[in-house]
C-alpha positions as CSV (number, residue, x, y, z in Angstrom):
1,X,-15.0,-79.6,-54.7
2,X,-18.3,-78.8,-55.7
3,X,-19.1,-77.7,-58.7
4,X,-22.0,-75.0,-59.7
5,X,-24.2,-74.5,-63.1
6,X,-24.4,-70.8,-64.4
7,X,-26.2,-71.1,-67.5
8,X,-29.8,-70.6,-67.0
9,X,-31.8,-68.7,-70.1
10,X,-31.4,-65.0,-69.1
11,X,-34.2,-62.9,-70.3
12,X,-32.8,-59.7,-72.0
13,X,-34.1,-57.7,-69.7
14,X,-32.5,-58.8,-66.8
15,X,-28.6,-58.3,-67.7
16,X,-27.3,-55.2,-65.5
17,X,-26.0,-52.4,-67.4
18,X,-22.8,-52.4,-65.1
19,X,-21.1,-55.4,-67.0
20,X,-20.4,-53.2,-70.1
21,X,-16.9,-53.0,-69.0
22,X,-15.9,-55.5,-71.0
23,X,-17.2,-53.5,-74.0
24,X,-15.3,-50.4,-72.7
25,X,-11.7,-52.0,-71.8
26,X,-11.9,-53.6,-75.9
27,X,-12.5,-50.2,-77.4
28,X,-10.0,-48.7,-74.7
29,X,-7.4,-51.2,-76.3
30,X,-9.1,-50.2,-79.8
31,X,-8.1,-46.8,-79.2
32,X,-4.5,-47.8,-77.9
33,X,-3.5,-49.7,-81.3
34,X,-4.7,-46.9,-83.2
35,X,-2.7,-44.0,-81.1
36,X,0.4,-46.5,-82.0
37,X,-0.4,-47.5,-85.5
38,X,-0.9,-43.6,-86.5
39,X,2.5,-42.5,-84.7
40,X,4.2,-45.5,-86.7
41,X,3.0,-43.8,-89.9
42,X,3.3,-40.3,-88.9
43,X,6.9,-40.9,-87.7
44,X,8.6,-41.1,-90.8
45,X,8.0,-37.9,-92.0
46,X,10.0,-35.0,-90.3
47,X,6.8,-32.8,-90.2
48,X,4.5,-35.4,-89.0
49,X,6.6,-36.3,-85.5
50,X,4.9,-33.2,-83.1
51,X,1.8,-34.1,-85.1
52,X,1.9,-38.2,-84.6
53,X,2.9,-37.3,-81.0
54,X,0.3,-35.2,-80.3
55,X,-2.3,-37.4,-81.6
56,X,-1.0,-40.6,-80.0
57,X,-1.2,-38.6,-76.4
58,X,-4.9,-37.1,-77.3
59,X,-5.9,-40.8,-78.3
60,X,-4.5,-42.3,-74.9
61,X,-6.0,-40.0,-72.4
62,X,-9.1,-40.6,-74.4
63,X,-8.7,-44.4,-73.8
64,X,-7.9,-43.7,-69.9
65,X,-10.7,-41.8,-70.1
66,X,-13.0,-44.4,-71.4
67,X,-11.2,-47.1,-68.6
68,X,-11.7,-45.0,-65.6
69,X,-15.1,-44.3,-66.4
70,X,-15.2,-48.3,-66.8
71,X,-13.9,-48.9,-63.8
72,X,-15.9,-47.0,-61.5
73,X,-19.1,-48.8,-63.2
74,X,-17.8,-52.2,-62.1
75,X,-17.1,-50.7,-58.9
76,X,-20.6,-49.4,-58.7
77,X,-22.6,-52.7,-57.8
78,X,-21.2,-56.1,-56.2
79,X,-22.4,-59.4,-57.3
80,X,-24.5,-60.8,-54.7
81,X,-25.3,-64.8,-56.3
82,X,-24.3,-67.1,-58.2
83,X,-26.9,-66.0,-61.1
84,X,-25.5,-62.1,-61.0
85,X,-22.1,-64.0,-61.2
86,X,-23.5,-65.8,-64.7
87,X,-25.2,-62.9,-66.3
88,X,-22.1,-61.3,-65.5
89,X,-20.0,-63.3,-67.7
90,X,-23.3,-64.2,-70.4
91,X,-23.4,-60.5,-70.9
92,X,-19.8,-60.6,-72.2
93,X,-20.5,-63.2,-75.0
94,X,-20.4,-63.0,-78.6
95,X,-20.4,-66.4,-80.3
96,X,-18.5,-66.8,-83.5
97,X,-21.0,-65.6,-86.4
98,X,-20.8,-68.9,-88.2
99,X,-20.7,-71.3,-85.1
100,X,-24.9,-72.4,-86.1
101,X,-25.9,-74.3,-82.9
102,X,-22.9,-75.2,-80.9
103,X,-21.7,-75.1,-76.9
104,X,-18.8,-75.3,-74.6
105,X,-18.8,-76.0,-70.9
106,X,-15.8,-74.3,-69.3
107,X,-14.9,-74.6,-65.7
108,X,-13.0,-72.7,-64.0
109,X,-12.4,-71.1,-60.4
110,X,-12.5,-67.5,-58.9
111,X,-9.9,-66.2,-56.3
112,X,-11.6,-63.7,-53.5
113,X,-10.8,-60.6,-55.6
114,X,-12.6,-61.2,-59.1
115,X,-10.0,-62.7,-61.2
116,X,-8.8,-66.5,-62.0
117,X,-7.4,-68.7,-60.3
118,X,-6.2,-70.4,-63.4
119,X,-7.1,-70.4,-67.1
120,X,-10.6,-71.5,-67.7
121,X,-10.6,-74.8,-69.2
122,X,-13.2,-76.7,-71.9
123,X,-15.2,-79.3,-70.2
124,X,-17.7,-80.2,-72.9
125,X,-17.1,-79.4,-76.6
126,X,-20.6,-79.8,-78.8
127,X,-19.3,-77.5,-81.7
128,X,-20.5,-77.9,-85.5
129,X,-17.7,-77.4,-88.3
130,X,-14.1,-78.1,-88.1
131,X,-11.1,-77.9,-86.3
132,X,-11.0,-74.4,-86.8
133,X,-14.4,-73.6,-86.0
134,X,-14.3,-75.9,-83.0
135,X,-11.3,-73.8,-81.6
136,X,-13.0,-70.5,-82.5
137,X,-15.5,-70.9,-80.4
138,X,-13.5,-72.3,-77.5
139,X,-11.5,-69.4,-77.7
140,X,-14.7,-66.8,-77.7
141,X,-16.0,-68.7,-75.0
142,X,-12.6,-68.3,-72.8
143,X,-12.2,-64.4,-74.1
144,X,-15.9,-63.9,-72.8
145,X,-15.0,-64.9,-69.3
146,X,-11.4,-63.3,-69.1
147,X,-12.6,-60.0,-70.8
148,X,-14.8,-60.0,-68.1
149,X,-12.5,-59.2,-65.4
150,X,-11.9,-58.9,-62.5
151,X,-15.6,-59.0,-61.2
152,X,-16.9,-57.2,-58.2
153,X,-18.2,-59.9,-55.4
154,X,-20.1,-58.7,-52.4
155,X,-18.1,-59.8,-49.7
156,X,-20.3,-62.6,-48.6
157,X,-19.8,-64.1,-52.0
158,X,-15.8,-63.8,-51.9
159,X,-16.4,-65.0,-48.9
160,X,-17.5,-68.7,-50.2
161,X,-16.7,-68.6,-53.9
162,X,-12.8,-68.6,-53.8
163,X,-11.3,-72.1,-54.8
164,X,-14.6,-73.7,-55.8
165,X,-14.7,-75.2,-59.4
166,X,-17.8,-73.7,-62.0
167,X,-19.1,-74.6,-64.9
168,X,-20.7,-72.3,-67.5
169,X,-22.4,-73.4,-70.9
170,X,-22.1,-70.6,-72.9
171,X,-24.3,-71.5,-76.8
172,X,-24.7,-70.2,-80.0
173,X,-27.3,-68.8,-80.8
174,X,-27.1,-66.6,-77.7
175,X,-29.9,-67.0,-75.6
């Protein structure tokens, strides 16, 4: 199967605004654990139940809000190549703050509709610090592509991209 490179240096510039869903479905899930950590502590007390109820319900349609609104972003523009396909993803990384100048290569392989085929795996490790800090940024690097979707493919693109293998370098410092 052939296999594609995605990292190329991405001037700021040219990242789309559409791929902030990723930023919108982690503060949707934000808002979620809060709705349920202030009806856990609410709950307790007799005259805090209506109260913790109510809030937990405001706090939820707020997050639906936040997802729908997300959702008809992504739906907004298709990916057209490759590159849109990288910038996609690059836009959705934040290396570890402590990771100095490290990569990881994952690869990994799209189904017709956006998502994974299967878990994106590490295919080159250059990481500095430990164990810990080695899996940290593996693990930021997998987040980045999974948070990510499902992405929107024009349907040429679905149309060749589903069951080929790709690689993406994803560094730290971001470039």
């Amino acid at each position: 199967m052939p296999a594609f490179l995605l990292s190329r240096a991405i001037a700021p510039g040219k990242l789309r605004p559409d791929f902030a869903i990723a930023g919108h479905q982690a503060l949707a899930k934000h808002i979620v654990i809060v709705a349920i950590v202030r009806t856990i502590s609410l709950w307790g007390k007799a005259e805090g139940r209506g109260l913790a109820m109510k809030r937990a319900a405001g706090l939820c349609v707020i997050a639906g809000a936040i997802l729908a609104g997300a959702t008809c972003q992504s739906n907004a523009a298709s990916l057209n190549t490759m590159d849109d396909v990288g910038a996609a993803i690059q836009a959705c990384w934040t290396p570890p703050a402590d990771a100095g100048n490290s990569t990881v290569t994952l690869s990994f392989s799209f189904k017709r509709n956006g998502t994974l085929i299967g878990p994106p795996r590490p295919a080159a490790i250059n990481v500095t610090g430990d164990a810990k800090a080695r899996q940290s940024f593996v693990d930021a690097a997998i987040a980045a592509v999974e948070d990510c979707l499902p992405l929107s493919f024009s349907p040429a693109l679905a149309q060749g991209i589903a069951g080929n293998i790709f690689t993406l370098q994803f560094s730290s410092p971001k470039q």
